[in-house]
C-alpha positions in Angstrom: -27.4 -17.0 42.3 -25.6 -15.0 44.8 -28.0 -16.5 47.8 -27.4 -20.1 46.7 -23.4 -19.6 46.4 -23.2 -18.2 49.8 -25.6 -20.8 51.5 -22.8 -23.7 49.7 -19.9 -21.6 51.2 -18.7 -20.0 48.1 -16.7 -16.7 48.7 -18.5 -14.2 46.5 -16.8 -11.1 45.3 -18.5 -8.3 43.5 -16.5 -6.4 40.0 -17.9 -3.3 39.3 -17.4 -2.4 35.4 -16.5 1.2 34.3 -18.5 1.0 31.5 -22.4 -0.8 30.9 -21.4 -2.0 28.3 -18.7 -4.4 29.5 -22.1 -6.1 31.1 -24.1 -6.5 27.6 -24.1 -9.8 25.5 -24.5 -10.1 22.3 -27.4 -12.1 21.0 -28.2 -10.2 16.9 -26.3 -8.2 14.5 -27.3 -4.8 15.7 -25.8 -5.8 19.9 -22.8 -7.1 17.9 -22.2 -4.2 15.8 -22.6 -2.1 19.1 -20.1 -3.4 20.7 -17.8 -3.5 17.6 -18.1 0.4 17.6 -17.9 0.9 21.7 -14.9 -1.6 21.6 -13.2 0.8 18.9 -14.0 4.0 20.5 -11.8 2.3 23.7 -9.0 1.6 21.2 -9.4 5.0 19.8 -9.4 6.7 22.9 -6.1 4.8 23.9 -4.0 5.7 20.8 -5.2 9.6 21.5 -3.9 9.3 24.9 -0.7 8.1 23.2 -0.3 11.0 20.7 -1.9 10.2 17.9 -3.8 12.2 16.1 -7.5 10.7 14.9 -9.5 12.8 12.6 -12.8 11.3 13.7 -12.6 8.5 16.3 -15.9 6.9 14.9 -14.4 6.5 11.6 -11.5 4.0 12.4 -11.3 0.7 12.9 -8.7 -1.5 14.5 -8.7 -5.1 13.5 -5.7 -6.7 15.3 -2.4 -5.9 16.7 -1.5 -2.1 16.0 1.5 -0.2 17.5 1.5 3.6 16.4 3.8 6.0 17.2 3.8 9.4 18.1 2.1 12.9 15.9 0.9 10.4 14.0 -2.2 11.6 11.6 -5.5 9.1 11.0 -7.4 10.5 8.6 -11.1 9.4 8.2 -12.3 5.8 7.0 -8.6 4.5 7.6 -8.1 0.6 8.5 -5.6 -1.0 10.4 -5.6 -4.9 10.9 -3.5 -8.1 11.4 -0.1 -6.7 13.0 0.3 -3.4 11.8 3.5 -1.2 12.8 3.5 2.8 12.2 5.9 5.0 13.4 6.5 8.2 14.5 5.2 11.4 12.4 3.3 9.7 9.5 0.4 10.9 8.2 -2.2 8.4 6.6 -5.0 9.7 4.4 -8.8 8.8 4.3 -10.1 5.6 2.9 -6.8 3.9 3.2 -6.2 -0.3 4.3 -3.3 -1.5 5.9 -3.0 -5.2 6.3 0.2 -6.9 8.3 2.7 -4.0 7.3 5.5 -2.2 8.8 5.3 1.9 8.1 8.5 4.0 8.7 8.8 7.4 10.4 7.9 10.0 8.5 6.0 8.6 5.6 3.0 10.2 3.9 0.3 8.2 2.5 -2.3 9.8 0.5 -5.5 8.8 0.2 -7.4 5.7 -1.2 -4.2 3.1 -0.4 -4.0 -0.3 0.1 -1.1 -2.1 1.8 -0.8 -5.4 3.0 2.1 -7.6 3.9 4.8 -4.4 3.0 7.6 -2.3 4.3 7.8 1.1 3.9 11.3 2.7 4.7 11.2 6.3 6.6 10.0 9.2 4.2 8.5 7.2 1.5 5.7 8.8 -0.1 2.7 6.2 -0.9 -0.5 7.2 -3.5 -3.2 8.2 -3.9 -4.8 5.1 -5.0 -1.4 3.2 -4.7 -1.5 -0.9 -4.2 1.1 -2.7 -2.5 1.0 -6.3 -2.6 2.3 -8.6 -0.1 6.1 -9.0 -0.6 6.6 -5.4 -1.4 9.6 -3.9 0.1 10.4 -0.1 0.1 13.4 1.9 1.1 13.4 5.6 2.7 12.4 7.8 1.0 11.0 5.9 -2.4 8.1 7.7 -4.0 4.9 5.6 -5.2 2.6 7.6 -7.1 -1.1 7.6 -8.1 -2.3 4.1 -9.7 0.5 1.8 -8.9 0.7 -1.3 -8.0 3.8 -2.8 -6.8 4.0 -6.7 -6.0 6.6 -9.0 -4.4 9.1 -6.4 -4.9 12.5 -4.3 -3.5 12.4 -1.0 -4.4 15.9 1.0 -3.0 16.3 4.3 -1.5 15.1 7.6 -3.4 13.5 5.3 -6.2 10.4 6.6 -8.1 7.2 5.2 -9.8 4.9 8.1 -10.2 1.9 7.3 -12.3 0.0 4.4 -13.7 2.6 1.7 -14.1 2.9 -2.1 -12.5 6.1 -3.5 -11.2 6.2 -7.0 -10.3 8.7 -9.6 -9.2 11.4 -6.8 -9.4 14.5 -5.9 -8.2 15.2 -2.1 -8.7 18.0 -0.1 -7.2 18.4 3.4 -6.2 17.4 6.8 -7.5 15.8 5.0 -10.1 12.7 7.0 -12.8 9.9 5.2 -13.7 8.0 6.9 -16.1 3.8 6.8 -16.6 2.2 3.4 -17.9 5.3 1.3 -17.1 4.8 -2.4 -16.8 7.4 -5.3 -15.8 6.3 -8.6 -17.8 6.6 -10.9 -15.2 4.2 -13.8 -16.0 4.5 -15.3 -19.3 1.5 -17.3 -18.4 2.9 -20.5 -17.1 5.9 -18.8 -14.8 6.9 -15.9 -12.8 10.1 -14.2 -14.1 12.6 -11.6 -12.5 13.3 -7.9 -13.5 16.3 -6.4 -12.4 16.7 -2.5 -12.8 19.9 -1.0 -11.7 21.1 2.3 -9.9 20.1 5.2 -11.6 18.3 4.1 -14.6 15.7 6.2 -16.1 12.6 4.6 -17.8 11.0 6.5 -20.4 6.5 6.2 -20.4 5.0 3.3 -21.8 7.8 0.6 -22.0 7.2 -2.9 -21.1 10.2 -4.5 -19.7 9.5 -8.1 -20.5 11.4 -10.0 -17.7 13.4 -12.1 -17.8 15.6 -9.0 -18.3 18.1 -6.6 -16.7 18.7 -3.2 -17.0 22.0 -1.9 -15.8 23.3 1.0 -13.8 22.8 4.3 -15.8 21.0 3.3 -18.2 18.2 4.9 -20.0 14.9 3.4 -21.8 13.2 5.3 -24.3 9.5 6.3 -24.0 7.2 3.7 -25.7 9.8 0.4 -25.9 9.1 -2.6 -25.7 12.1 -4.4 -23.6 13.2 -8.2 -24.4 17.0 -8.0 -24.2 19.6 -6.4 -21.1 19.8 -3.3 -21.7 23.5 -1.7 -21.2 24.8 0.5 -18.4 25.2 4.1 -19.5 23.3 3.7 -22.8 20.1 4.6 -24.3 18.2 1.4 -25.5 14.8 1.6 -27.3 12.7 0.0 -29.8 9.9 1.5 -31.9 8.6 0.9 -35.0 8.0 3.1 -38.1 6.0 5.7 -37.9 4.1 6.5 -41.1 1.0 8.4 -42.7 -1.2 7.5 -45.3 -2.8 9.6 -47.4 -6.3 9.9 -48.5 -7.3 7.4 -45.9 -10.8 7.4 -44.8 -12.0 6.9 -41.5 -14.8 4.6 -41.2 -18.2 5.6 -40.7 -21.3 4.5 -38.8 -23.9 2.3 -41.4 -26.9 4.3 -41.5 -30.1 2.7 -40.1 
C-alpha cells in the first residue's frame, strides 16, 4: 500500500501509536471487550492524574461524559454514564450507578445506590441502597437513608428520609423528619397527584400521606396514620383506629395430614 501510494505521488506520513492497542480492530466479543477495558484503564488513569482517588482502576467504568473533581473517592464496582458531574471531596461507595446527575461537593454516598437524572446539593448524605429517580432534586445537606426511593421530587436543605419509605411527586421543605416506612400516595391509579410537606414538619413511621394533600409548617404526624386531609401548621394530626383484644381467641392451626 505504501509502494503503490508513493509510485501515484501520494505524500505518505507515518503515526506512530503509544499504545498496540490503538492499532487492533475489533472483529468478536472477546477483541471488543478488550478494548472496552484498555479504553477504561486510559480514562482511569486520566482521572488519577486529576486527583481522584480510584479504589481499583479495573473496577470502574466510564460510559459517557464525566467531569470529577478533586479528593474525590471511587470505590470498587462504581458506574458513571450519560453526563455525570461530581464535585470536589465526595466519596462514592462500591456497587453504586450514576446516570445523567449532578453531585455536590462534599456528599457521601454509601454503597449499593442508584442515581439517575438527580441533583444532589453539597453534603447530602445518599444510602445504602438509596434510589433516586429522574426528577429528584436535593438540597445541601439532605440525608437519604437506607431503602429509599425518592422520584420526581424537591427535597430542601437539612431534610431527612432515613429508612424504608417512598416519596414521590413531592414538594418537602426544610429540616423536615421522615420517619421509617413512610409512603406519599401519589398515583391513585389513573393520575399523578402532588404532596406538599412544609418547613419543619415531623412524620411519625408508617403514615401514608395520600396526596393530594399538604402538610403545613410545624406540623407533626403521628406514627402509623393514614393522611387524606391538610394537616395544620403547629399541630399534631393522626388517625388510628381502635385497638382491642379478644379473649379466648384461638389461633389457627395447621390440618393434620
Amino acid at each position: 500500500m505504501i509502494a503503490a501510494a508513493v509510485a501515484q505521488g501520494f505524500e505518505v506520513q507515518t503515526v506512530q501509536p503509544e499504545t498496540f492497542e490503538e492499532t487492533l480492530g475489533v472483529n468478536d466479543r472477546v477483541q471488543l471487550a478488550h478494548l472496552e477495558r484498555f479504553y477504561q484503564r486510559q480514562t482511569a488513569k486520566q482521572f488519577l492524574y486529576q486527583g481522584v482517588t480510584i479504589m481499583d482502576p479495573e473496577r470502574v467504568d466510564f460510559r459517557g461524559d464525566i467531569q470529577i473533581g478533586e479528593d474525590v473517592i471511587l470505590e470498587v464496582n462504581v458506574i458513571l454514564q450519560g453526563r455525570v458531574v461530581i464535585g470536589d471531596q465526595v466519596r462514592i461507595g462500591a456497587n453504586t450507578v450514576i446516570t445523567d446527575s449532578v453531585i455536590g461537593a462534599g456528599v457521601h454516598i454509601l454503597e449499593n445506590c442508584v442515581l439517575e437524572q438527580a441533583h444532589v446539593g453539597q453534603g447530602a448524605t445518599i444510602g445504602p441502597f438509596a434510589r433516586l429517580r429522574p426528577g429528584t432534586q436535593l438540597a445541601n445537606k439532605v440525608k437519604v437513608g437506607n431503602f429509599v426511593e425518592i422520584k420526581k421530587s424537591v427535597i430542601a436543605e437539612g431534610s431527612k428520609i432515613n429508612h424504608l419509605s417512598y416519596i414521590g411527586d413531592t414538594e418537602m421543605g426544610a429540616n423536615v423528619n421522615i420517619g421509617a416506612g413512610c409512603i406519599t400516595c401519589n398515583y391513585d391509579g389513573a393520575n399523578k397527584h402532588q404532596t406538599v410537606i412544609g418547613d419543619d414538619v415531623f412524620v411519625g413511621s408508617d403514615c401514608q400521606l395520600v396526596a393530594p394533600v399538604s402538610i403545613a409548617n410545624g406540623a407533626t404526624i403521628g406514627a402509623g396514620s393514614t393522611i387524606t386531609r391538610n394537616a395544620p401548621a403547629g399541630e399534631l394530626t393522626l388517625s388510628r383506629s381502635k385497638q382491642m383484644s379478644i379473649k379466648n381467641w384461638q389461633r389457627p392451626k395447621k390440618k393434620g395430614k
